[in-house]
C-alpha positions in Angstrom: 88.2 -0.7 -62.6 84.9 -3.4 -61.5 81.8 -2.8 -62.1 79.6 -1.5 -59.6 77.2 -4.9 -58.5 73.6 -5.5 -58.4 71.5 -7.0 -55.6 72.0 -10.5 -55.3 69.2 -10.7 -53.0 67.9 -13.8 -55.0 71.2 -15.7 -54.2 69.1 -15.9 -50.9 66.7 -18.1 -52.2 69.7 -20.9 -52.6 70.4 -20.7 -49.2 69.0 -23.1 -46.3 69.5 -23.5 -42.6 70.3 -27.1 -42.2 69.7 -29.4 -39.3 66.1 -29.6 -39.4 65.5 -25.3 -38.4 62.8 -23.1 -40.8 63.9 -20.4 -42.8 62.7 -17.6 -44.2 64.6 -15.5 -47.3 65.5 -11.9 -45.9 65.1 -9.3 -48.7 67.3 -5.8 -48.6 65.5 -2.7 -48.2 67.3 -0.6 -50.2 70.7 -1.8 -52.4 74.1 -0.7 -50.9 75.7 1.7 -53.2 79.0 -0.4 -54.7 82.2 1.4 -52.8 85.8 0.8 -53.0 88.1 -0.5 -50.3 91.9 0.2 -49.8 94.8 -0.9 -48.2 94.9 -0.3 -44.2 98.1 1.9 -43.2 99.9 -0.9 -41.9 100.0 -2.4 -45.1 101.8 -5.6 -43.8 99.3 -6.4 -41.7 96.4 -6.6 -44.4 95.6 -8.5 -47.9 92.7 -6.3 -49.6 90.6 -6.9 -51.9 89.7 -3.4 -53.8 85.7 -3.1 -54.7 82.7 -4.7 -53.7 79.4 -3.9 -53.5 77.4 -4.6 -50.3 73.9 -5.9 -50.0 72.3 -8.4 -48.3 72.2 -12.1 -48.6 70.8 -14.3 -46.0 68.1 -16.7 -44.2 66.5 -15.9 -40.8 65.7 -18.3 -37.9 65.5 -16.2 -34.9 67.2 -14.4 -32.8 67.3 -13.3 -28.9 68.4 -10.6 -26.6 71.0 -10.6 -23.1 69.0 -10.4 -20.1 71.1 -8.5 -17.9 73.2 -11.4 -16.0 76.0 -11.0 -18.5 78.8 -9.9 -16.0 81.1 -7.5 -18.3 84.3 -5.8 -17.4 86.5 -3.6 -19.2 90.3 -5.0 -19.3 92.4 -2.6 -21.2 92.2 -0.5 -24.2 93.6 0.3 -27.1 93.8 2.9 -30.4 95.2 0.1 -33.1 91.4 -1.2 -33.7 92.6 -3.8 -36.4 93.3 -6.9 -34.4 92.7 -8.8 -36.8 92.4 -8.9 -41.0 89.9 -12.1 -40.8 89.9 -14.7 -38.0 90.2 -14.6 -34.5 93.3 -15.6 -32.6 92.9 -17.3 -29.6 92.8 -14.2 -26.8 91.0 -15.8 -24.4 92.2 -18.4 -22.3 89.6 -20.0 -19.5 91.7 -22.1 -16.6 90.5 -25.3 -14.4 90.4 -22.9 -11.3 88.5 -20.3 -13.0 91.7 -18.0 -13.8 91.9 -16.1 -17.2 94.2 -14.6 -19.5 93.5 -12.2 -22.2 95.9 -10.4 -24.4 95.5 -8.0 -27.6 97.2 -5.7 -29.9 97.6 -2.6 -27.7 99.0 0.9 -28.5 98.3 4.1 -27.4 100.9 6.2 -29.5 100.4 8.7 -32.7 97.5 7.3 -35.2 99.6 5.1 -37.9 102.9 5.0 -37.0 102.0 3.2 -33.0 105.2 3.2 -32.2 104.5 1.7 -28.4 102.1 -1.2 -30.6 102.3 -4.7 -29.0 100.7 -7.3 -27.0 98.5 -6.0 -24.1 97.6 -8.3 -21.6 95.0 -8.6 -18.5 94.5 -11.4 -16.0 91.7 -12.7 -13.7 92.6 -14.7 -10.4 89.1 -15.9 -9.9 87.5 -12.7 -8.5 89.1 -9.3 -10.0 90.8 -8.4 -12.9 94.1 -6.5 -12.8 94.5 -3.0 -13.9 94.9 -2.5 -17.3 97.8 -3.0 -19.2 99.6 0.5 -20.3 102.6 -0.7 -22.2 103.3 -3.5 -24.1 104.9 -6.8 -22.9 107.6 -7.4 -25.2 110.5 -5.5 -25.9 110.0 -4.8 -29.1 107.5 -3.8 -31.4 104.6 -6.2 -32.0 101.6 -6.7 -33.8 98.6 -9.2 -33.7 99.4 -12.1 -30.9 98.1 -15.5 -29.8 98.0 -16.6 -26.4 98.1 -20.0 -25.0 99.0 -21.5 -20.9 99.9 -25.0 -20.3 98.4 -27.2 -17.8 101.5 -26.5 -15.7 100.4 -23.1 -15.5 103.3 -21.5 -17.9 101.6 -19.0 -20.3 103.1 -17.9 -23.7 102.6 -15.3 -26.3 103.7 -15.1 -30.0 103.2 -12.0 -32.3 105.4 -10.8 -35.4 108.1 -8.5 -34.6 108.2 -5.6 -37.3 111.4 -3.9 -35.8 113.4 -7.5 -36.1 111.3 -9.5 -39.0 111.0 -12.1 -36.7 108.6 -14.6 -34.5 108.5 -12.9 -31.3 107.8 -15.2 -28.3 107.2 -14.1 -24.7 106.6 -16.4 -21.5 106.3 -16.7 -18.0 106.4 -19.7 -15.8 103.5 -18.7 -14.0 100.1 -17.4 -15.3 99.4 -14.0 -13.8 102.9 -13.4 -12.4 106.3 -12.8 -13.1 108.5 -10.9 -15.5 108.2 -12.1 -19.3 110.7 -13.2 -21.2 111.7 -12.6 -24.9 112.4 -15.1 -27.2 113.2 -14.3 -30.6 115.2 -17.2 -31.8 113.9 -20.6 -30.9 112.0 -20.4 -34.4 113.7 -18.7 -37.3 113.1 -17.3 -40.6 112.2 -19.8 -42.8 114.9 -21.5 -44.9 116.0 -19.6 -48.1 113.3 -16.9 -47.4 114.8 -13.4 -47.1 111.5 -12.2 -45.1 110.0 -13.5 -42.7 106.3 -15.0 -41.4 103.1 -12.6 -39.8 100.3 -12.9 -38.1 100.8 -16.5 -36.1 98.8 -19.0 -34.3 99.1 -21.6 -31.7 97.3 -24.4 -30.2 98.0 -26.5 -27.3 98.3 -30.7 -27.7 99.9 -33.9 -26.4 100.1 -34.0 -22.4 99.7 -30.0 -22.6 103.8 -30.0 -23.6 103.1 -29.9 -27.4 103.0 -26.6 -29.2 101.5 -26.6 -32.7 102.8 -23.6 -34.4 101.3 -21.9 -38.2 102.4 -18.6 -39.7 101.9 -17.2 -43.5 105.2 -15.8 -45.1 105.2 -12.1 -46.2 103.6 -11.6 -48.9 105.0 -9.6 -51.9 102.4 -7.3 -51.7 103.7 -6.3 -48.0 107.2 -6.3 -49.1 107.8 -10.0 -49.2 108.3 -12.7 -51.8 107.1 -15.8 -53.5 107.5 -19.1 -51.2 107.2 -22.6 -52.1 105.5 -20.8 -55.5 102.9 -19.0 -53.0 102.3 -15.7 -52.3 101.5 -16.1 -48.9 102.7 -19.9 -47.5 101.1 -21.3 -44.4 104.3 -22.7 -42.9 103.4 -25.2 -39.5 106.1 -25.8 -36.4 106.7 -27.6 -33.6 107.8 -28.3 -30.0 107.4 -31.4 -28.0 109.4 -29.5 -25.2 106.3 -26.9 -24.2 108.1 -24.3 -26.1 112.1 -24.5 -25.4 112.8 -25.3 -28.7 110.9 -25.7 -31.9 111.9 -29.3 -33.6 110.0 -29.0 -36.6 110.6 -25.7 -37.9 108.6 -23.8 -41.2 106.8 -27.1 -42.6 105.0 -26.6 -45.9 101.8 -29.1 -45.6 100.9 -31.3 -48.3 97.1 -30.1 -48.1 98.3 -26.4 -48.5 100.9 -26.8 -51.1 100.5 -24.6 -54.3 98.0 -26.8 -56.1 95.6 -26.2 -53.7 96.5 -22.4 -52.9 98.5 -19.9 -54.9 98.2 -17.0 -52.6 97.2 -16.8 -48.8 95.2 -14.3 -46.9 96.1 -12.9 -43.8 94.8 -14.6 -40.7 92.6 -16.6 -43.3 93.2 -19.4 -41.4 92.7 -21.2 -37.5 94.2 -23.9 -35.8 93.2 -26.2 -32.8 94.5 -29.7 -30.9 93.3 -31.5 -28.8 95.8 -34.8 -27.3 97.3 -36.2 -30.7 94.5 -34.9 -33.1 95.8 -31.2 -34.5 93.0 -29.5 -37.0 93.7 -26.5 -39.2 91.7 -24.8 -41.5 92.4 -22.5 -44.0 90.1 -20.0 -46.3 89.7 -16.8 -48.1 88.0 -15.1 -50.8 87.8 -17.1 -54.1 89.5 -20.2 -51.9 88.2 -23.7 -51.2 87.9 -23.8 -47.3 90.5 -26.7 -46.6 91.0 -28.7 -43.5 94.0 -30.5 -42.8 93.5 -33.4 -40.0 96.6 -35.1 -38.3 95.6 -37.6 -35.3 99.7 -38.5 -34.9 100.4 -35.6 -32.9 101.4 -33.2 -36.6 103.5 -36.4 -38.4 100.5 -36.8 -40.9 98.0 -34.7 -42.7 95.1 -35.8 -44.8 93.1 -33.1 -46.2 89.2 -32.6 -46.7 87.4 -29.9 -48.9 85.0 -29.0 -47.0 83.3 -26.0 -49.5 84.8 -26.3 -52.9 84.9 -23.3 -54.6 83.3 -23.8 -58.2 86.5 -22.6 -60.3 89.3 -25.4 -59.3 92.3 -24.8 -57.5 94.6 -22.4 -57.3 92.6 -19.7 -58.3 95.0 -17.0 -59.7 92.7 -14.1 -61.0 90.2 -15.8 -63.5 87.0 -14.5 -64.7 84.6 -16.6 -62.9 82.5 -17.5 -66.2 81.4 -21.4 -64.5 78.9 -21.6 -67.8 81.1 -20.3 -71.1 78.7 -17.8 -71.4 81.2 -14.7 -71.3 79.6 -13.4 -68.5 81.1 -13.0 -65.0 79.4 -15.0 -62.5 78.8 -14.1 -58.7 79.8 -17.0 -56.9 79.5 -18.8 -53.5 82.8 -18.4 -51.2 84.7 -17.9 -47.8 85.0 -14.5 -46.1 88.3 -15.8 -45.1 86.8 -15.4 -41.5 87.1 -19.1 -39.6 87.0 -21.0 -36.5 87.8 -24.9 -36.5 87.4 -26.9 -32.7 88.3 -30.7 -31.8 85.3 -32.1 -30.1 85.5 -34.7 -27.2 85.5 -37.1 -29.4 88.3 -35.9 -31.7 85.8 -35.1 -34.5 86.6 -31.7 -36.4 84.1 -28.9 -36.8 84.4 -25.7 -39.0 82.5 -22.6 -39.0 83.1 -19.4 -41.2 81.8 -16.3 -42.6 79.2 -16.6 -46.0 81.0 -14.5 -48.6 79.8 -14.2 -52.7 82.7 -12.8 -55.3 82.5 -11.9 -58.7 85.7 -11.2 -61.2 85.1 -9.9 -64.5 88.8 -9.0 -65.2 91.6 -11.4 -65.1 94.5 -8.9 -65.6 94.0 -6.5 -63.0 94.9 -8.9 -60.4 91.9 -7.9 -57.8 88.9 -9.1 -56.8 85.3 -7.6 -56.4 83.2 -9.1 -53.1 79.8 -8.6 -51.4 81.2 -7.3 -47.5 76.9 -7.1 -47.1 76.5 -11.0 -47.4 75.6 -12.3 -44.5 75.4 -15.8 -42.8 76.8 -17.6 -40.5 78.3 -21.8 -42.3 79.5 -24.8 -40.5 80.2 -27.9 -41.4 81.7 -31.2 -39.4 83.4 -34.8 -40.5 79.9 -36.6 -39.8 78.4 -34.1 -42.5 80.9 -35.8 -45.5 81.0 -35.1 -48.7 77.5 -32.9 -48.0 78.4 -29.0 -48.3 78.1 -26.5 -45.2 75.0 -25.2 -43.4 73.9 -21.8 -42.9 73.0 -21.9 -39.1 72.6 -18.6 -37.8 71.9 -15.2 -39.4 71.4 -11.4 -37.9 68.4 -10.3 -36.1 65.9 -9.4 -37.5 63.7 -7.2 -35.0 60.9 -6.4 -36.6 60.1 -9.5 -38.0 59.2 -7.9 -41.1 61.6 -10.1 -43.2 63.8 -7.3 -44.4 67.3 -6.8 -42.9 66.9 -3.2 -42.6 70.6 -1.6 -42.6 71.9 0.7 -45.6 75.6 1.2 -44.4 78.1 0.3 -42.0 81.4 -0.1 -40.8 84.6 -1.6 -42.6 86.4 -4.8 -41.2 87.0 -6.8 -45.2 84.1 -9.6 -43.6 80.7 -10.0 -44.2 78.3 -8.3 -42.1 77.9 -11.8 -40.1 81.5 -12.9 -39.3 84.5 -13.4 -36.6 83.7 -17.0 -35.4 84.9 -17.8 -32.7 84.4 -21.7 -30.6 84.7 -23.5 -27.5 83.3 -26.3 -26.0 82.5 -27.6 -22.2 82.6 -30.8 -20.4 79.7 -32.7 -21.6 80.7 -32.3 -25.5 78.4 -29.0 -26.1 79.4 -26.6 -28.5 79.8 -22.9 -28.3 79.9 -19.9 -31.1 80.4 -16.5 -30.7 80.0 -14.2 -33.3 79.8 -10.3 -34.4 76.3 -9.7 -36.7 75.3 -6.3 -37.8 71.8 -5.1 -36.2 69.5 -2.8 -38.1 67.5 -0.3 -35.8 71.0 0.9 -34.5 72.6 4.0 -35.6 76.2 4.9 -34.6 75.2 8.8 -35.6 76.4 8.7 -39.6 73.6 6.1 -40.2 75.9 3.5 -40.0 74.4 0.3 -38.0 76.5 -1.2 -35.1 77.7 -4.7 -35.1 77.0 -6.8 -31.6 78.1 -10.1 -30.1 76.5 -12.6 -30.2 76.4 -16.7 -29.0 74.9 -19.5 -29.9 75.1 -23.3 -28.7 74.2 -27.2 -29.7 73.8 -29.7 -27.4 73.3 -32.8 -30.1 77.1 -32.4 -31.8 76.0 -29.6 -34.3 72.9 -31.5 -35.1 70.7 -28.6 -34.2 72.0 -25.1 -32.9 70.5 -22.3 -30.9 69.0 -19.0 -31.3 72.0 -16.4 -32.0 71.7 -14.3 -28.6 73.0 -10.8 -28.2 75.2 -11.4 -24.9 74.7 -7.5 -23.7 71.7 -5.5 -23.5 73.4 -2.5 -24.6 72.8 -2.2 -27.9 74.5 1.4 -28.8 77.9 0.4 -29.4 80.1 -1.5 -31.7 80.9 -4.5 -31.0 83.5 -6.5 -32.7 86.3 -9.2 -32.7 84.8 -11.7 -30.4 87.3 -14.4 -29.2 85.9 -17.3 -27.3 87.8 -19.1 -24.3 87.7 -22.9 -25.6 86.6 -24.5 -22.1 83.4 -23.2 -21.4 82.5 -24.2 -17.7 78.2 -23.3 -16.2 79.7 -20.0 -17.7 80.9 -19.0 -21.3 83.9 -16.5 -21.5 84.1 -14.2 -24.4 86.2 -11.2 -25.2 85.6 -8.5 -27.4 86.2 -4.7 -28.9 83.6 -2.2 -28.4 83.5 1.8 -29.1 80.8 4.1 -30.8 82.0 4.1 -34.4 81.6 1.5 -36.5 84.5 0.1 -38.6 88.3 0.2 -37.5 89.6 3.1 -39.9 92.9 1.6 -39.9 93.6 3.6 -43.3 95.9 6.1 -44.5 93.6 7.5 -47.7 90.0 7.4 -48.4 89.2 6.2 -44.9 85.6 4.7 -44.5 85.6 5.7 -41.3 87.2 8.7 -40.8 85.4 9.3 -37.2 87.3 6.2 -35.8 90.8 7.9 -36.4 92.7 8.1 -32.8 89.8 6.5 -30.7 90.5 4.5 -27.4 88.4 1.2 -28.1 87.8 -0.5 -24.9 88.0 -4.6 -24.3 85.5 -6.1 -23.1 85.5 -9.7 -21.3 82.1 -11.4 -20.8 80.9 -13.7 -18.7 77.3 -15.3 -19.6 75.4 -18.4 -17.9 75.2 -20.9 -20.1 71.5 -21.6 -19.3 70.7 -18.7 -21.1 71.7 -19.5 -24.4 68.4 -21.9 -25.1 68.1 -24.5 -27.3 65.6 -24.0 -29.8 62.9 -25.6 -28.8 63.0 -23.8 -25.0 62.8 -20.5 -27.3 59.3 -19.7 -27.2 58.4 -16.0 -26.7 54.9 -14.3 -27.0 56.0 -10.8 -27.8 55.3 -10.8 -31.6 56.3 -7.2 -32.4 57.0 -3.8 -31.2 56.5 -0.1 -33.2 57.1 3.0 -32.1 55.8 6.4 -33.8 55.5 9.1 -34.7 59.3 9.0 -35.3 61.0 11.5 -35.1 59.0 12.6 -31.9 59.0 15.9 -29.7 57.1 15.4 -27.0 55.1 12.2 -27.3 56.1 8.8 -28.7 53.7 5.9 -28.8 54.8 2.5 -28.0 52.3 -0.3 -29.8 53.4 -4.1 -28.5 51.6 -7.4 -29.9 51.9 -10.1 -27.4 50.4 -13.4 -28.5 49.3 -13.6 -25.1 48.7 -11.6 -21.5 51.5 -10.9 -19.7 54.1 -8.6 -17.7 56.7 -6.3 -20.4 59.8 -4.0 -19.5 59.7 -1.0 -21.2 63.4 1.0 -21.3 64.5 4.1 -22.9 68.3 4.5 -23.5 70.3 7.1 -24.8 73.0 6.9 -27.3 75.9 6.0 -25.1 73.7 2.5 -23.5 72.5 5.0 -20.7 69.2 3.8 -19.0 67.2 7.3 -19.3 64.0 5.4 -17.7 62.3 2.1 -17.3 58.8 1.0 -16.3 56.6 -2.5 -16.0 53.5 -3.0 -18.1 50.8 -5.2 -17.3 49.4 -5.7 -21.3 46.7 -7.8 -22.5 47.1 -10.2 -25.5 47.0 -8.5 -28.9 47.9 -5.0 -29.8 48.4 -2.4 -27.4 49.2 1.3 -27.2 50.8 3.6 -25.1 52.8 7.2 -24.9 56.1 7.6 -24.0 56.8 11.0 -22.2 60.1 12.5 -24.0 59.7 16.1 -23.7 62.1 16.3 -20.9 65.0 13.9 -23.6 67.4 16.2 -25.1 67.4 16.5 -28.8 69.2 13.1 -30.3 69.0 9.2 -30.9 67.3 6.9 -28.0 66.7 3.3 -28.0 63.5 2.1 -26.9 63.8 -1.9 -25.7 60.7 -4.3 -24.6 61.7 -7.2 -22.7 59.7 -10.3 -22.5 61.3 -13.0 -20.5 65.0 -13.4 -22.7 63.4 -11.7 -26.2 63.7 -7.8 -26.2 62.9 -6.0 -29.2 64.7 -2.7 -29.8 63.3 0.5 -31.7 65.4 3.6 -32.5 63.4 6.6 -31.7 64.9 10.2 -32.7 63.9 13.0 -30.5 63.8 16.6 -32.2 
């Protein structure tokens, strides 16, 4: 069994937020007890590593908070809250005449078995949604998809089939209409393989006619085999026909081969094109993060470390000792969580969740990681042979320096994780996010994740405040996916519910209050304006206290402005319900003033001051 972990707080001190942005180290109130993960129910769809222990690791460069002219709907809904083990799919599509397409694992049947589990899928023409999807597309039963639509408006899904073993495909000519069709044969098994491939991907290149295609093969911890002397091969496919057939069909890549990996990670991986120039990446705990470029349209691959992890490749269960001293080291890594984008200019550009691991026992075959770390790296070709940045970390609402959160849900990520990028016309670049934010409490005194999005407007020279793209703060929001085009407006998708973690477990579940839940999908819609550059982030509302806490009949409200101006002062209840809302007129400095709650019922209320774009949220508990 591992050893429960200390704080590696002072790992923080290592850490720096590149392109020319302050930091400040972040310190943890109080260590996260070590605790033990397990295997989700639908043990092919997940690669675990056992224990961990959790504390916080991270810089701090700012942060703001939605204004209100986020435009959010709800598009379906869905009880299988895993959608995915550790990177985001493409979910999301944005269109040239402002048409969307969403899809995601849907299922509304009995908790773990989900036997009506496949793709559901929504679709904007412009001005209204359609009603929400109550069964599945395919025919068969389905798990984790990828969406993309061709310029000549076809759209296409692919998820693994678990009732066939096989890539299940499903098209339409026309986005938002029709009758889909199942394919499950234009791409088969792979050679000599008597399993077959999960959780896939695809990406969109050529004249909008070429599909680029990547899957991992099963596993033999989910009841596959070795491949290519891998447990776990990224295999890559493709057509040049916009889907009909597949003419290069379960390709090994020389950058992936088994020096380099010995065992893949579910969804540890993303892929994008963009004309002839195809990028994937590919990541995971204890793994280099490796890109693999090909600017012939997927002929030819050269590959690029871009972090190395400090024992060399493959890594098969060593004790990370890096000095001979006999001692297990805690080393730097990948939460296996990434996002790679081709810019305008065919330049590749990574991103992925901060993760630290430590193995002090090379014959149990698991791994012990740090799910509290917390960080947000990316990295691009101009950047070299120079390692990855830290460029955005959670809120910190207080300003007190301390990332105050003691537990929290269970999603096998860091607490700063599921990248997700686009970009727009004029080359900008766009990442969403889900952060854990302390001052929330989902009722068990876990903290709620949020979404959030930042931007650069120099090619990743410099990068934005992280923004919270809702004002509702008393939910969990998770799994962000990111249309690619962004237009004057960004497009994201996401889960949300009020219980943090997914609880997709059959024993031992971290989450127990999440079993049988509906989680609601969101889409987004957010005015690119609003996510401001750094420099246009100036605020004067320094802090914001609220006491005594708990209160019964009287809270008091202190607010430091740096100077004299006009604050919204809102009181929500646990569920994001407005409960009331006034203007104040304060001078600069300190200032005090009550909050009537004797009329509140008994429970948890958020009280948020707005200043401009910065709001500052305090949790206030009403006996």
């Amino acid at each position: 069994m591992k050893k429960s972990l200390l704080m590696i707080g002072a790992l923080a001190a290592g850490l720096s937020v590149g392109a020319q942005q302050s930091a400040k180290v972040l310190k943890t109130a109080t260590p996260i007890p070590a605790v033990k993960y397990q295997a989700p129910s639908d043990i092919q769809f997940s690669q675990v590593y056992p224990q961990s222990n959790s504390t916080v690791t991270n810089t701090r460069h700012g942060n703001s908070t939605s204004t209100l002219s986020t435009n959010e709907a709800i598009v379906g809904s869905t009880k299988y809250p895993l959608q995915t083990n550790s990177s985001m799919p493409h979910r999301l599509w944005y269109n040239d005449d402002s048409t969307m397409s969403v899809v995601y694992t849907y299922a509304v049947g009995a908790w773990l078995t989900w036997s009506d589990r496949g793709t559901g899928y929504n679709y904007f023409d412009g001005s209204t949604w359609q009603v929400p999807s109550t069964q599945r597309i395919e025919n068969g039963r389905t798990g984790f998809p990828d969406l993309i639509v061709l310029d000549n408006g076809m759209e296409m899904t692919v998820a693994h089939n678990t009732a066939s073993s096989l890539m299940h495909f499903c098209s339409r000519a026309q986005k938002g209409i029709g009758l889909w069709t199942d394919y499950t044969s234009i791409l088969p098994n792979p050679p000599g393989f008597g399993f077959y491939c999960l959780w896939p991907r695809m990406a969109v290149g050529g004249n909008s006619d070429v599909i680029h295609h990547i899957a991992l093969t099963e596993p033999v911890a989910n009841g596959g085999a070795l491949y290519h002397g891998q447990d776990g091969c990224l295999l890559y496919s493709r057509s040049n026909d916009g889907g009909q057939t597949f003419a290069v069909q379960n390709q090994l890549l020389a950058p992936f081969d088994s020096t380099q990996i010995s065992k893949g990670n579910g969804d540890a991986y993303a892929i994008d094109a963009m004309n002839n120039t195809v990028a994937i990446v590919v990541g995971g705990f204890g793994e280099d993060v490796v890109l693999a470029k090909s600017i012939d349209g997927g002929v030819t691959w050269t590959k690029t470390i871009v972090q190395d992890f400090l024992i060399p490749a493959p890594f098969v269960d060593q004790v990370t000792d890096t000095n001979n001293d006999n001692i297990a080291d805690t080393l730097e890594t990948n939460d296996g969580s990434l996002s790679v984008l081709i810019d305008n200019s065919g330049q590749v550009h990574v991103w992925y969740g901060l993760m630290f691991v430590l193995n002090d026992d090379s014959t149990d075959g698991t791994l012990s990681y740090f799910p509290g770390t917390a960080a947000l790296m990316y990295w691009n070709e101009s950047m070299g042979t120079n390692p990855p940045e830290v460029i955005a970390v959670p809120e910190d609402p207080n300003n007190d320096g301390v990332l105050n959160v003691t537990a929290f849900g269970t999603y096998q990520v860091g607490l700063l994780s599921h990248p997700s990028s686009g970009i727009d016309a004029a080359g900008n670049l766009y990442v969403a996010f889900s952060a854990i934010l302390e001052g929330t409490d989902e009722g068990s005194g876990k903290s709620y994740r949020q979404v959030y999005m930042i931007k650069s407007t120099d090619n990743g020279a410099n990068w934005s405040l992280p923004f919270n793209i809702s004002p509702d703060v008393s939910a969990e929001k998770v799994y962000p996916t990111l249309a690619r085009n962004v237009g004057s407006v960004a497009h994201v998708c996401y889960t949300q519910d009020q219980v943090a973690g997914h609880g997709v477990f059959t024993a031992n579940n971290p989450d127990p209050d999440n079993v049988d839940n509906l989680h609601d999908i969101v889409c987004a819609s957010l005015p690119t304006t609003d996510i401001v550059s750094v420099n246009e982030q100036i605020t004067s509302l320094n802090s914001v206290e609220v006491y005594p806490n708990p209160a019964n009949t009287t809270a008091h409200v202190l607010v430091n402005l740096a100077k004299s101006l006009e604050v919204t002062v809102a009181v929500y209840n646990s569920t994001g319900q407005m409960v009331s809302s006034q203007m104040k007129n304060l001078p600069a400095g300190a200032t005090t003033f009550a909050v009537d709650v004797t009329n509140l019922a008994t429970g948890i209320y958020f009280i948020n001051v707005t200043e401009g774009t910065t709001t500052i949220s305090k949790k206030l508990i009403v006996e």
